[in-house]
C-alpha positions as CSV (number, residue, x, y, z in Angstrom):
1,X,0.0,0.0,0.0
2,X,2.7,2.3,1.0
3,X,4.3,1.9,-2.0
4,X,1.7,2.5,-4.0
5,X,1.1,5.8,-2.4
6,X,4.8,6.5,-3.1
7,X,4.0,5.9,-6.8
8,X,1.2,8.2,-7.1
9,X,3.1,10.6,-5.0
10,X,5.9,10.8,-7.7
11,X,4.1,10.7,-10.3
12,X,1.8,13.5,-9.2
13,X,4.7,15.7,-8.2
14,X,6.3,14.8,-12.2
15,X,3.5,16.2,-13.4
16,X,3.2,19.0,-12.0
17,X,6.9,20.1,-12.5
18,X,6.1,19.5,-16.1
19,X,3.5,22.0,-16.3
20,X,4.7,25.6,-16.9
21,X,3.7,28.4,-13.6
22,X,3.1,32.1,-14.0
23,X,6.0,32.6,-11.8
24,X,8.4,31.4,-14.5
25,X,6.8,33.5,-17.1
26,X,7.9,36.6,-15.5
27,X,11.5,35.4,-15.4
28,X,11.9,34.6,-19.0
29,X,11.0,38.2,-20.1
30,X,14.2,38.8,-18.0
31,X,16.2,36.3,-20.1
32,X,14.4,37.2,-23.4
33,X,15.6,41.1,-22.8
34,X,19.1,40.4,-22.0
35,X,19.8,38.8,-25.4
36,X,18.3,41.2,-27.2
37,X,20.3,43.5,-25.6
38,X,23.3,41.8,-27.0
39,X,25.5,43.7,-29.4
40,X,25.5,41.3,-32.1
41,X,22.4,38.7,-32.0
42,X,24.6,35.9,-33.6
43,X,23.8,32.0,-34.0
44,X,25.9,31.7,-30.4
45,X,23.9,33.9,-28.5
46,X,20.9,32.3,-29.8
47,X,21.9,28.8,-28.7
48,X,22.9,30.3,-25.3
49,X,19.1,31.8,-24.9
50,X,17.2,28.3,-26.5
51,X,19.6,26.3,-24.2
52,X,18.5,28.4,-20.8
53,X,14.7,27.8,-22.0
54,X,15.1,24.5,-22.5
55,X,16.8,23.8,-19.5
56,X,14.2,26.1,-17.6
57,X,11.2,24.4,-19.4
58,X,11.7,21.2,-21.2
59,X,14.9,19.8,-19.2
60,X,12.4,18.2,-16.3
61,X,10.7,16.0,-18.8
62,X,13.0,16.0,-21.6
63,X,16.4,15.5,-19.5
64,X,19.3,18.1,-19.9
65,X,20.4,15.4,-22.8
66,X,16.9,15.1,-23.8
67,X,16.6,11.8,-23.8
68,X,15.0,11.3,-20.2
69,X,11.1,10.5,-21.7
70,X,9.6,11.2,-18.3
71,X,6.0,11.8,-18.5
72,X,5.8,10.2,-21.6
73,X,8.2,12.9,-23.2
74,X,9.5,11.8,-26.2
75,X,13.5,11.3,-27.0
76,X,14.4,14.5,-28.4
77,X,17.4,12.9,-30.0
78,X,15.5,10.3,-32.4
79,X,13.3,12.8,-33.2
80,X,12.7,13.6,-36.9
81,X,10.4,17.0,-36.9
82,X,11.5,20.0,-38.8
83,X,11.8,23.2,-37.2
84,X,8.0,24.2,-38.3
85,X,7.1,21.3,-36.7
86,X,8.6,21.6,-33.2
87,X,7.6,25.2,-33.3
88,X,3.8,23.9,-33.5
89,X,4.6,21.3,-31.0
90,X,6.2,23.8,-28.2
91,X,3.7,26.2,-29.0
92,X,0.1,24.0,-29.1
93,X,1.2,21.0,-26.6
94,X,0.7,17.2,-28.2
95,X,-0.5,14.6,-25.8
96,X,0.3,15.2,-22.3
97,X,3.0,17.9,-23.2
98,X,1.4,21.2,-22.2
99,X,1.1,24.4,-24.7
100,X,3.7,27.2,-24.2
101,X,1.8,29.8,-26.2
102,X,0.8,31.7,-22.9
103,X,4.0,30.7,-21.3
104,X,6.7,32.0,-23.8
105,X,6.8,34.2,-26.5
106,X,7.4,33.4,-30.1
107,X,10.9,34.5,-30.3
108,X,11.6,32.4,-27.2
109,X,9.1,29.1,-28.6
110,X,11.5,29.7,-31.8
111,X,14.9,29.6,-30.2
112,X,13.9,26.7,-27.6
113,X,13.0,24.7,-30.8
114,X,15.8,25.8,-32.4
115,X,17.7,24.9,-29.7
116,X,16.3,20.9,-29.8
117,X,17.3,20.6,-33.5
118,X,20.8,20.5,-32.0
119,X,20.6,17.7,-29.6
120,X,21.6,14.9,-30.6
């Protein structure tokens, strides 16, 4: 019994960590700012901002390597979707990933997805 309570425990507590909070919202307005205010908006710069979402947002179900799959979340290093395709992903949620849309904003869905292109 007690483990079973354990189970749900966890699994409830995965699921929540996967969903995005207000709270975090306001703090990536901070991160989207300072790299726009970046004196030359080069494909470095843009890693460095899709990597700090991702670890922010995705790492808990997708793993810093993304290959964790909790929650169901797929293994971002098999994965064969174009960049269009991730974008609508991040942005509308499939299965029990959540939406970003209200989360993030589309500069930040587009570097975050940009950013999964290079995991590998």
């Amino acid at each position: 019994m007690a483990r079973i309570l354990i189970a749900l425990l966890f699994i409830a507590v995965s699921m929540m960590a996967c969903a995005p909070s207000s709270d975090k919202a306001s703090g990536s307005d901070d991160t989207a700012s300072s790299a726009s205010s970046s004196t030359s908006p080069d494909a470095e710069s843009a890693s460095e901002e899709g990597k700090k979402l991702f670890t922010q947002y995705c790492a808990v179900c997708h793993g810093p390597d993304g290959k964790l799959g909790l929650n169901g979340a797929k293994d971002l290093t098999l994965s064969e979707l174009t960049l269009e395709e991730r974008i609508e992903q991040v942005t509308h949620g499939k299965n029990v990933m959540v939406p970003f849309e209200n989360v993030l904003t589309k500069e930040q869905i587009e570097e975050v997805s940009k950013f999964t292109m290079t995991i590998k």
